[in-house]
C-alpha positions in Angstrom: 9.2 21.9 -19.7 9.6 18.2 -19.7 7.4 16.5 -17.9 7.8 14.5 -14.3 6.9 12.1 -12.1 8.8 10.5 -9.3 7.7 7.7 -6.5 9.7 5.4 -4.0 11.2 2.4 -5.6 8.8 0.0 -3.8 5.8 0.8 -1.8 4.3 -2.0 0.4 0.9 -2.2 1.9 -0.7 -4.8 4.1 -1.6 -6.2 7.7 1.7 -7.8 9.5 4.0 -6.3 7.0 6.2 -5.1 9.2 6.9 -9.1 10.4 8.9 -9.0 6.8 11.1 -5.7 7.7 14.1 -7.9 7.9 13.7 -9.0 4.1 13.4 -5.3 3.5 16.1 -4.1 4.8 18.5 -6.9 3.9 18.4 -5.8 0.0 19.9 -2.9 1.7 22.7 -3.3 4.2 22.9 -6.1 6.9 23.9 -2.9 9.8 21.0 -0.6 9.9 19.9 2.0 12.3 16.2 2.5 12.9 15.1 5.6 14.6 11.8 5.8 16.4 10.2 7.7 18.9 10.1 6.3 22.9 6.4 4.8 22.5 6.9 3.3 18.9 10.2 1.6 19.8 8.2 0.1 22.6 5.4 -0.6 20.3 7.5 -2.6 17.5 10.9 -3.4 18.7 10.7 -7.0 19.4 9.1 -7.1 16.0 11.4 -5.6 14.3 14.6 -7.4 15.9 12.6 -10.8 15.1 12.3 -10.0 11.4 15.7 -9.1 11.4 17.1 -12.1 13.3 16.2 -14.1 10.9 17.7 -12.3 8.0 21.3 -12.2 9.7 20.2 -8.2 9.7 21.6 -6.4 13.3 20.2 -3.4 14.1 20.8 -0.3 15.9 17.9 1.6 17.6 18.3 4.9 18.7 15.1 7.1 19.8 13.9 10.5 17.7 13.3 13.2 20.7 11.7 16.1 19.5 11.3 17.8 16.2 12.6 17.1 12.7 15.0 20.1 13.1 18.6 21.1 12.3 19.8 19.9 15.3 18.3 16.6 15.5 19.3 15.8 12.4 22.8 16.7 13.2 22.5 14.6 16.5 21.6 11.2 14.5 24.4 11.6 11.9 27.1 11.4 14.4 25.4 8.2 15.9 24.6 7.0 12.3 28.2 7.9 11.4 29.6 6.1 15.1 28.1 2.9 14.2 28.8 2.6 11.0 25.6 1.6 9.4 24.8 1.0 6.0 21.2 1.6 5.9 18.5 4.2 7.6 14.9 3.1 8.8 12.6 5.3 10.1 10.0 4.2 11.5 7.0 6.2 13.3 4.9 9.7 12.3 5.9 12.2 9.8 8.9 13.9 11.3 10.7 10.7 12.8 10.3 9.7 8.7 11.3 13.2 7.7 14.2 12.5 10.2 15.1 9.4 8.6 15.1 11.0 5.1 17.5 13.6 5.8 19.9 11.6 7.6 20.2 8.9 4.9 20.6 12.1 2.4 23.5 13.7 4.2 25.3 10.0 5.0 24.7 8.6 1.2 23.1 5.5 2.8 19.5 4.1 1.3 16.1 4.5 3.3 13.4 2.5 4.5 10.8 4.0 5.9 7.7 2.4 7.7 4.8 4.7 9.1 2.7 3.2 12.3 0.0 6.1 11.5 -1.2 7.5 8.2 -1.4 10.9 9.3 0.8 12.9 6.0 1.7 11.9 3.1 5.2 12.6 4.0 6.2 8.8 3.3 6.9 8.4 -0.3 7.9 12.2 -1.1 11.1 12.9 -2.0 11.5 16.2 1.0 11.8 16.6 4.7 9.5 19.5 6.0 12.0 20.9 8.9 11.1 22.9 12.2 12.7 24.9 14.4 13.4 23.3 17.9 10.2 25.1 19.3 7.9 23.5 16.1 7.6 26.8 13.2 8.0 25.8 10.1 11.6 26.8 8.8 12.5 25.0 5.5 11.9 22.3 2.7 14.9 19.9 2.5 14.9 18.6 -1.2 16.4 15.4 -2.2 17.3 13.8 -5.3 15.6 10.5 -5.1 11.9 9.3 -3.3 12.6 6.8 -0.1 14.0 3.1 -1.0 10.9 1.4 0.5 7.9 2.5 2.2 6.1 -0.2 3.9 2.9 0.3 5.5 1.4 -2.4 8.3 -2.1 -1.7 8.2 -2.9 -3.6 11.3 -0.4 -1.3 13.5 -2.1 2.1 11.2 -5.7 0.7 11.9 -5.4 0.6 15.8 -3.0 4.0 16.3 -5.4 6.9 17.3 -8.2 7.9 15.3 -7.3 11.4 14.9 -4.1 10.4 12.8 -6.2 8.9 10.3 -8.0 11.7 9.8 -5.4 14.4 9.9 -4.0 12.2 7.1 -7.4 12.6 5.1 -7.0 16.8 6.0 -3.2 16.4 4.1 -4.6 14.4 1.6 -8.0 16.4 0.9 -5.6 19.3 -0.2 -3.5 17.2 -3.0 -6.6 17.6 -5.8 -6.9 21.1 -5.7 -3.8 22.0 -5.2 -2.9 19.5 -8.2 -5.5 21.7 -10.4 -4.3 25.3 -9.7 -0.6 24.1 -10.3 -2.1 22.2 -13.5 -3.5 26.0 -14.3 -0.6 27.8 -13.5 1.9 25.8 -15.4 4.2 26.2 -12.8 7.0 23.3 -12.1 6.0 20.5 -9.8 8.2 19.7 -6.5 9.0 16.7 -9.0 11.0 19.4 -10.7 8.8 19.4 -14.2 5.4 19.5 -15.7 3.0 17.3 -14.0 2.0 14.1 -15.9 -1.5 12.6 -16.6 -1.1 9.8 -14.4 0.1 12.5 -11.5 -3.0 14.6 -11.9 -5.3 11.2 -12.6 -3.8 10.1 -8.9 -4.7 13.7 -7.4 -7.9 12.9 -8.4 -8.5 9.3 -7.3 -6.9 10.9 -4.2 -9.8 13.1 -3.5 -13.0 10.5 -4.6 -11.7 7.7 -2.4 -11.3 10.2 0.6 -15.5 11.3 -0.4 -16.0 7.5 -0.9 -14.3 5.5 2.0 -13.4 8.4 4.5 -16.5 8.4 6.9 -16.9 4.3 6.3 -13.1 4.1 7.2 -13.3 6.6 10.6 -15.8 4.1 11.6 -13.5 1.1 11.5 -10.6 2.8 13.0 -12.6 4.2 16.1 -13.6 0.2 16.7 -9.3 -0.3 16.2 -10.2 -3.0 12.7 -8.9 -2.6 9.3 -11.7 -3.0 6.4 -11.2 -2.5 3.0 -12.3 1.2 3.5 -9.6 1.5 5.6 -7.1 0.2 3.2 -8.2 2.2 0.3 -7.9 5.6 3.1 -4.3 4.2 4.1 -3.3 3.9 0.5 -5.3 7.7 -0.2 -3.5 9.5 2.3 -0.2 7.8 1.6 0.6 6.9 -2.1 -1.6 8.4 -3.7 -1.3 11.7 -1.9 1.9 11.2 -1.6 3.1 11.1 -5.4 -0.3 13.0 -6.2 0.9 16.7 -4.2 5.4 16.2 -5.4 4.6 15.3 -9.4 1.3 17.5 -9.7 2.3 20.2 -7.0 1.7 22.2 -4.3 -0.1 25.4 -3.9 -1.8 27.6 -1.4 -3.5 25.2 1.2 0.3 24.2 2.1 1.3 27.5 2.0 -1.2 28.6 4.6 -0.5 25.6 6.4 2.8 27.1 6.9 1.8 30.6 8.0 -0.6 28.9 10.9 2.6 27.5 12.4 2.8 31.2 13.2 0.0 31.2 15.8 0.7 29.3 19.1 -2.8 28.1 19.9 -2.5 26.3 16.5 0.8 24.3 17.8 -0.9 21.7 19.0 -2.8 20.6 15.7 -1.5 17.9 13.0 0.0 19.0 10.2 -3.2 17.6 7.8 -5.6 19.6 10.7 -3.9 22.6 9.7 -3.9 21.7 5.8 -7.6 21.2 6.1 -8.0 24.1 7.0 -5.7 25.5 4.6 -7.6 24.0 1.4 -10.7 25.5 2.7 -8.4 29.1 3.0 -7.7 28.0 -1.1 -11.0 27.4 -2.3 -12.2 31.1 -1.1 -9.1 32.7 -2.8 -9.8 31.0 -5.7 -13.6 31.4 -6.1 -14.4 28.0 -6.0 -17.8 27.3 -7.3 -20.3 27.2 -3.5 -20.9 23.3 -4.5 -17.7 22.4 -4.2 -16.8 24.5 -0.8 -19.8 22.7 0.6 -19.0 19.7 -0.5 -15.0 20.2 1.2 -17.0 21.6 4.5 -19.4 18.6 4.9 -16.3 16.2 4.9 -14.3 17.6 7.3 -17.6 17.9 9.4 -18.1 14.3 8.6 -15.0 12.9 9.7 -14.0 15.6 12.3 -11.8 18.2 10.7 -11.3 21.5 11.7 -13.2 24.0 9.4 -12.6 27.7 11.1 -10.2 28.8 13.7 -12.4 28.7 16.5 -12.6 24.4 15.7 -8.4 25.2 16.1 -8.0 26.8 19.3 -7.9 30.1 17.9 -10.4 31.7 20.7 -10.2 34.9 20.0 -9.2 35.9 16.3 -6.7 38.2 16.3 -6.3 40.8 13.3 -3.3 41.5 13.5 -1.5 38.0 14.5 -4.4 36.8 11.3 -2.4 39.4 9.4 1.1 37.5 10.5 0.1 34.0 9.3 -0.8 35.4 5.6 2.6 37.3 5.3 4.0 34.2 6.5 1.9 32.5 4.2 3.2 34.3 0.9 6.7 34.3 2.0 9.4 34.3 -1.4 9.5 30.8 -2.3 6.3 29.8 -1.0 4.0 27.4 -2.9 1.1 29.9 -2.7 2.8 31.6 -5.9 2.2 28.2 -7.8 -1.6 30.0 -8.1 -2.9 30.9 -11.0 -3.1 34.5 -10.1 -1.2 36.8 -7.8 -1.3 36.2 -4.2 -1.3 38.8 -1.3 -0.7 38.7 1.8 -3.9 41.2 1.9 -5.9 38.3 -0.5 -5.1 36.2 2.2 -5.7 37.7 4.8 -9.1 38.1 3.3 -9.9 34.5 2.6 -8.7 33.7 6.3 -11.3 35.6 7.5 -14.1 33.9 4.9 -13.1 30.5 5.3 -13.3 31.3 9.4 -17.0 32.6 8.6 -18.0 29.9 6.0 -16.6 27.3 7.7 -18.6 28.4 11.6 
């Protein structure tokens, strides 16, 4: 199996970067349409269409509503398609990006895509995590190339709400572990091959600057500044999460993710809430030496993350539903089979119940 990694062409960090979107774009297309949510178009419209002006670059904005679903999807390639524009920016959370992606996919135009919160790691990858209209999980959309550009304004990240940050850090605290058991298993990457050295060596670096910089970094974002900690967090749950979890691979902790979509009282968590506890869910399948577990657990305590289901609304846990999410959860296709042993729905179901227990 040869052996892969992939990334966005250009990745761009920094306070006031999005001041320079028009630059950006204009490598592009001089006719782009950016999609945003009501509340981000209001937060960096004028910004944008300033940039812009003074690159000759006229833009088309057209609000995300909802999920990143079928549907949605469908609805912004017809307006993509009406105005004839030559280049895609999405600009908001994860599924506005996701959105972006898989327009720009279908339509054969180029992608820029520019976070306001660092909440996944959804930004550089080269896939779109789609939903049903009422928000399960439904699909993976693949694509053949990462985004364009990814640009990242850590002024706008720095003063979003403090619980995107750290639902970024719950994404991101999953990409090391995950990264080993597919390293174990010697199963293909999302990247499509082995992983590579540099892959697993930012897995890694992943997880120690979350350990080193997340608390400092919660601190700054709760007082709405940007310090170096919170730089090094942005570019943790971002890049190097990012290229860490699609060229060193996914495994249970997303998997289970996906079969908590099941429950409703979990609908209202962040994805990286949900992955948090998902890793946690890995480590007890897995064995994973008690150091370690504690070690996962104090974080999340540390920075707020949910670390049983109790912590995510789950009031009353239900056997049977608890049953539900780890069928769900080992699903054909799923990325839980990228372990380095066999996976049950029953093993699951299992370490569900000892996370929940371990983690009270």
């Amino acid at each position: 199996m040869d052996k892969i990694i992939i990334s966005p062409s250009k990745y761009i960090q920094g306070e006031g970067a999005l001041d320079n979107i028009g630059k950006y774009i204009s490598v592009f297309g001089s006719n782009p349409l950016a999609i945003a949510d009501d509340f981000v178009l209001g937060l960096v419209r004028e910004r944008v269409d300033t940039s812009c002006s003074v690159e000759s670059v006229s833009v088309n904005f057209e609000q995300f509503v909802g999920e990143c679903s079928r549907q949605e999807i469908d609805r912004l390639i017809e307006v993509c398609k009406s105005n004839g524009n030559d280049v895609v920016v999405g600009i908001g959370g994860g599924k506005t990006l996701d959105t972006a992606k898989s327009i720009a996919f279908y339509t054969k135009l180029p992608v820029v895509v520019v976070p306001t919160i660092a909440s996944t790691d959804a930004p550089t990858s080269a896939l779109a995590v789609i939903y049903t209209p009422e928000g399960e999980f439904s699909e993976y959309l693949m694509f053949p190339s990462n985004p364009d550009t990814v640009i990242m304004d850590t002024g706008i990240i720095a003063a979003a709400p403090v619980r995107t940050l750290v639902a970024g850090m719950g994404d991101a605290l999953s990409t090391y572990f995950e990264a080993r058991a597919n390293g174990i298993s010697g199963k293909a990457t999302m990247a499509g091959g082995a992983p590579t050295r540099s892959a697993q060596a930012l897995a890694r670096l992943c997880y120690d600057t979350l350990i080193a910089d997340g608390v400092k970094a919660k601190a700054a974002v709760e007082n709405q500044v940007s310090t170096k900690a919170v730089e090094n967090i942005i570019e943790a749950n971002t890049y190097l999460s990012g290229i860490g979890f699609e060229s060193s691979g996914l495994a249970a902790a997303h998997a289970i993710h996906n079969g908590l979509t099941k429950l409703e009282e979990c609908h209202h968590l962040l994805h990286g809430e949900k992955v948090a506890f998902g890793t946690l869910t890995q480590l007890v399948l897995e064995n994973a030496p008690k150091e370690e577990i504690e070690e996962v657990l104090n974080f999340c305590r540390a920075v707020g993350l949910p670390t049983n289901l109790h912590d995510m609304g789950v009031k009353e846990v239900n056997k049977q539903k608890l049953m539900e999410v780890a069928e769900a959860s080992c699903a054909a296709g799923e990325t839980i089979h990228n372990m380095p042993f066999e996976v049950t729905a029953n093993s699951v179901y299992a370490a569900l119940l000892t996370a929940h227990t371990l983690g009270k």
